[in-house]
C-alpha positions, 0 to 999 in steps of 0.5 A: 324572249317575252317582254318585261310587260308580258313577263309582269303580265304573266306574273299578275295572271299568276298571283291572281290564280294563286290567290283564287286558289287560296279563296277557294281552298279557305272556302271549301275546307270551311263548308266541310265541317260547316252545319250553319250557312251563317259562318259560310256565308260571312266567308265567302263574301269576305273572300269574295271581297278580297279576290275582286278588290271590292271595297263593300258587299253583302249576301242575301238569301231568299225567304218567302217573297224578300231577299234577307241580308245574311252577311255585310260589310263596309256598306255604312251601317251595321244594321245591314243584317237582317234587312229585308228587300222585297222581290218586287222591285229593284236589281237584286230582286231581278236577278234573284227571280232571273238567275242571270248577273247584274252589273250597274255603273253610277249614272246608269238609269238603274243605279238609285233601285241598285245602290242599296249603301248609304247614300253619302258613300263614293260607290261607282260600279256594283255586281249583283250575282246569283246564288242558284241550283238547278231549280231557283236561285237561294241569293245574291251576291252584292259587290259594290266597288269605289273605282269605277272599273267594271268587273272583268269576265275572270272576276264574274267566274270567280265569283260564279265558282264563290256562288256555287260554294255558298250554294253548297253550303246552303244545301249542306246547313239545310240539309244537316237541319232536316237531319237534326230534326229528324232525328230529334223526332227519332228520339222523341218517338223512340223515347215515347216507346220506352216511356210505354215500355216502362208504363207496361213494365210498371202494369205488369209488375204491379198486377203480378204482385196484386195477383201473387199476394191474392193467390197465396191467400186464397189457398191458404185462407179465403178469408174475405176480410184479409183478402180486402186489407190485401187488395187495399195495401196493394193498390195503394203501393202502385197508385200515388194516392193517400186515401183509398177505399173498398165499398161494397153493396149492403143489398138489405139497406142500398148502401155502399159500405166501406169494408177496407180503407187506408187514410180515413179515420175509423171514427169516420167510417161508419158516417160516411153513407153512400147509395147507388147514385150518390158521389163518385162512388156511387156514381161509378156503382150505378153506371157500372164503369170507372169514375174519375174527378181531378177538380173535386171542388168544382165537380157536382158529382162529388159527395162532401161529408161535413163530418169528414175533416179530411180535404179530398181534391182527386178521385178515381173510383172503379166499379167491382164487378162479375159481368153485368153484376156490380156489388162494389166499389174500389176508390183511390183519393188524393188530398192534394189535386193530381192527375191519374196517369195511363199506368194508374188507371190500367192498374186500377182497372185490371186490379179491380177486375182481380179483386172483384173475382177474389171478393166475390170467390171469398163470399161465395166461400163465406156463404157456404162455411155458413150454410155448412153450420146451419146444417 
């Protein structure tokens, strides 16, 4: 029959596994569903606490060459979190770059590097743990006791077992943030693509519509000036411009003549010259490829007409052109500074591609009813 010391015995054992098991249950149910180490952290050292009757501790984790304090209690000062400790010097920078257990007692030669409490505390023993994978140790974990008990060899597992569910949760946070970031970039490109997808969509709808209402008069009429009011009232629908012209080349006097326009008044029109060379416009005509200025009022190349009362920020202007023959010009304006979007420039570069094939089939046919008359 066991003696009533044994028997007691026996009943502590068990208390102590049950209350081992509870730790780790409260541990691991809290790990799985855990997507920040924070929260994990603050209950394994609290757990911890409690199973090996520590009355103070923290938990750091490694970053670059410190230890940060992620997690603290009962050691004096608030402001434990956050604070870093370099791995140069002292006991928690040796077992985090050993990976092996550290317990110091007051009066051991270690013990200033090891006390890392308010001075004025009655700490007597303190158990450093690490927290480590295969590969390198993450942390430590920082118990400090008031008694001057030492920390038994089941208390040193306990505490191995709570490392290992802290390490667990380190891996699931950083893990679960990897993903989170992936994702994220997921998203972005993917977002990216539908964005382009739209931006073609956009392309493809509004040179249908430029193609279309060019085609249909075409057949009917070829009348070169309708066909340049067309070309005009398309181009301003799909570009977010208030201003927007067609030029095209007088080859008896160099000037480039505005032949169909919307927002200019057309008092103004006739006084608005320009040649080869001059502004944007004729910039564009000159060099035979698009023109674009966002900052007209600090660019040189922007042609100001004193008679012009209309205030112009933004210009994109684009050659009219059949191969290497330029014989006009298509520019959209804004009265307020802007920036042309991708969309818009492909837009304006395919439409003018269109418009300089319709303009010049329209004076091509104008040339020929004229020649018929003459005949």
């Amino acid at each position: 029959m066991e003696q009533p010391k044994a028997l007691q015995d026996r009943i502590a054992d068990l208390e102590r596994s049950n209350t081992y098991l509870a730790v780790l249950y409260a541990v691991a149910s809290s790990i799985s569903v855990a997507t920040d180490a924070q929260p994990v952290m603050e209950l394994v050292l609290d757990q911890a606490l409690d199973a090996l009757k520590a009355e103070a501790g923290m938990i750091l984790l490694r970053e670059g060459n410190d230890c940060v304090v992620v997690a603290s209690r009962g050691l004096g000062s608030p402001a434990f979190v956050g604070r870093r400790y370099p791995l140069d010097k002292g006991v928690v920078a040796e077992v985090a770059k050993s990976g092996q257990p550290i317990t110091v007692y007051r009066g051991q030669g270690q013990w200033n590097e090891a006390n890392l409490a308010d001075s004025t505390m009655s700490i007597r023993a303190i158990l450093c743990y690490p927290i480590q994978d295969l590969q390198r140790v993450l942390g430590v974990i920082y118990l400090a006791r008031f008694c001057p008990d030492g920390f038994s060899t089941e208390e040193n597992w306990m505490l191995n077992v709570l490392a290992n569910r802290a390490r667990v949760a380190i891996e699931s946070a950083r893990l679960y943030q990897d993903l989170r970031i992936a994702n994220e970039k997921l998203e972005s490109r993917i977002q990216a693509a539908n964005m382009e997808l739209i931006r073609k969509m956009e392309e493809i709808s509004g040179l249908y519509n430029i193609t279309h209402a060019l085609m249909s008069h075409l057949v009917k009429h070829n009348d070169l000036q309708q066909i340049l009011d067309i070309i005009i009232e398309k181009v301003n629908s799909i570009v977010a411009t208030n201003i927007s012209t067609i030029r095209l080349i007088n080859r008896a006097t160099g000037e480039l003549e505005v032949r169909a326009s919307l927002g200019i008044p057309a008092e103004i029109i006739p006084r608005i010259k320009l040649k080869s060379g001059e502004g944007l416009v004729g910039t564009a005509f000159k060099e035979g490829h698009p023109i674009l200025g966002e900052d007209l009022a600090h660019d040189p190349r922007f042609a100001y007409f004193p008679q012009d009362t209309q205030k112009i920020s933004s210009e994109i202007a684009v050659p009219l052109k059949i191969g290497n023959d330029v014989f006009g010009v298509l520019a959209c304006a804004s009265s307020e500074p802007r920036k042309f979007t991708g969309t818009e420039v492909a837009l304006l570069l395919s439409a003018a591609d269109l418009a300089a094939v319709a303009i010049s089939n329209a004076q091509l046919y104008e040339k020929l009813r004229a020649d018929k008359a003459k005949a």
